[in-house]
N, C-alpha and C positions, 0 to 999 in steps of 0.2 A: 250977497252970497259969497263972491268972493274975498272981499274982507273977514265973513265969518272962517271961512277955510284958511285963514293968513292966519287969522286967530288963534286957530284950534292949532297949525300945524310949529308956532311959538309956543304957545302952552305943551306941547307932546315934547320939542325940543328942549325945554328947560326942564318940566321932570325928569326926562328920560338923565337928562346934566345931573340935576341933584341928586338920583340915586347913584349914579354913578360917582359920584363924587364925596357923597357923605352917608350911603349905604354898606357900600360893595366894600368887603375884608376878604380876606381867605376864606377864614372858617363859613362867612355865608355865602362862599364859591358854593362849598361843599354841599352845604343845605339845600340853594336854589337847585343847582342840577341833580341832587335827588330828587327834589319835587318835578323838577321840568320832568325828567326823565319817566315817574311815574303818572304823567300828561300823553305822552309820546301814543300816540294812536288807540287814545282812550285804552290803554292799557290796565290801569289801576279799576278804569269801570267796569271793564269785561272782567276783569277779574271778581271783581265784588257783584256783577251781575251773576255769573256762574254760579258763586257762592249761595247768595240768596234764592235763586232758581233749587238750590237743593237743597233748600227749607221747605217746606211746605207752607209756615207762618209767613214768607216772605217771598214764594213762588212766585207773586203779581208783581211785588217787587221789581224783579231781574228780568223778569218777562220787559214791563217799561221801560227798564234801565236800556238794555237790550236795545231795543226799537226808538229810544229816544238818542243813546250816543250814535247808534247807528246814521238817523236822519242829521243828528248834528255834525256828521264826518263828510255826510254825502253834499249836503246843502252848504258846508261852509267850504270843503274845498272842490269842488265841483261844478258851483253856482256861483256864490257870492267871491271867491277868490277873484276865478279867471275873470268876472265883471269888472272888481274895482283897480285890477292889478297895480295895487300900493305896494314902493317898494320898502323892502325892512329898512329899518336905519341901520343896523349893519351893512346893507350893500350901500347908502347912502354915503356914510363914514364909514368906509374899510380900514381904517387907520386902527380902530380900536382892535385889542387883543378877543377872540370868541374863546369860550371856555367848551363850546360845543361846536359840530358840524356844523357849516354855514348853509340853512336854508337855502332852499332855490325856489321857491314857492310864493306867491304873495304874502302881505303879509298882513290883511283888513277883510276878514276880523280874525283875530286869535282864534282859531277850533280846539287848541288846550282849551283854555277859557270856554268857550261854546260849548262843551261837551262835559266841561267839567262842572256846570253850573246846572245845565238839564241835568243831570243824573242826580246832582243834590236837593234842588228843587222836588225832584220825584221821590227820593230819600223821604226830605221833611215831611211830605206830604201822604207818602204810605206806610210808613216806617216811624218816622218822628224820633223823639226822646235823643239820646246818646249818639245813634248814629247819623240822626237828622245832621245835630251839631259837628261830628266829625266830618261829615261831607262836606259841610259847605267849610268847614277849618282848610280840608283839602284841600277845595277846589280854590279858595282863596289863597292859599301855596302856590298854588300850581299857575293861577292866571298873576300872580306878583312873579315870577320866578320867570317869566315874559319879557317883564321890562327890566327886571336886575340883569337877564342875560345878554340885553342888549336886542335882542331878535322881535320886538314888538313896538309899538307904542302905546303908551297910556290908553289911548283913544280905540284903537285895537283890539284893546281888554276890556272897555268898558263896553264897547261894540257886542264884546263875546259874552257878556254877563248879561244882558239885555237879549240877544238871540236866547242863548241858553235857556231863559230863565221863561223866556213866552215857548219856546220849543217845548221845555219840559210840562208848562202848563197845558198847551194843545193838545199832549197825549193823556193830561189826567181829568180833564176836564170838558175835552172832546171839541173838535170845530168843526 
């Protein structure tokens, strides 16, 4: 076990190296921290929940959306954070320059990520077609836009895409 964890925590070090190193320009400064930004306390999804809520073609919709980023805010930094307290690699390496406010928070599993993957999941799933796709386009912005900033790891995100994505199924499918 503990060689798996040596494993996993080289592999999270060396991506996290190569975006930074043959990713990160300016222009995708700009881009990442839009997306992170529209991540920032499931903000984008309450927004789009709200939206759909005042559809009536899409009330069940927001309703889900709703109750699914919800449990993914509660459960991932409430529950699972304070459990695994993993530190970001930003506090790890304070050397590097943040384009954002340095987290204080744990940092396993991404809740961008987490929340952002329930809501698309629930999208595809009651919604479908055009907006299925731009969800989950988003929400894959949103949980890359993690490790471009420095504030995640790989492992982190993939953590959050896996929560997220059974979370969101639990509410559409019922457990």
């Amino acid at each position: 076990m503990k060689h798996c964890l040596q494993s996993l925590k080289k592999m999270d070090s060396s991506l996290l190296d190569w975006v930074q190193a043959s990713v990160k320009t300016e222009p995708m400064d700009k881009v990442m921290l839009f997306f992170t930004k529209l991540g920032d306390r499931g903000a984008i999804w309450i927004i789009y929940a709200v939206i759909c809520a005042c559809s009536e073609k899409l009330r069940q919709v927001g309703v889900n959306l709703t109750m699914c980023v919800s449990t993914c805010a509660l459960l991932g930094n409430f529950a699972i954070k304070p459990l695994f307290r993993r530190i970001r690699p930003c506090n790890v390496d304070n050397s590097r320059m943040l384009l954002l406010s340095r987290p204080e928070d744990s940092s396993f599993p991404s809740c961008h990520t987490m929340t952002s993957f329930a809501a698309a999941s629930v999208t595809v799933w009651q919604a479908g077609g055009l907006l299925g796709v731009t969800s989950f386009v988003f929400a894959s912005m949103i949980s890359f836009s993690r490790v471009y900033l420095y504030v995640h790891y790989p492992s982190d995100v993939l953590a959050g895409i896996a929560l997220g994505l059974v979370t969101g199924g639990l509410f559409l499918f019922g457990a």
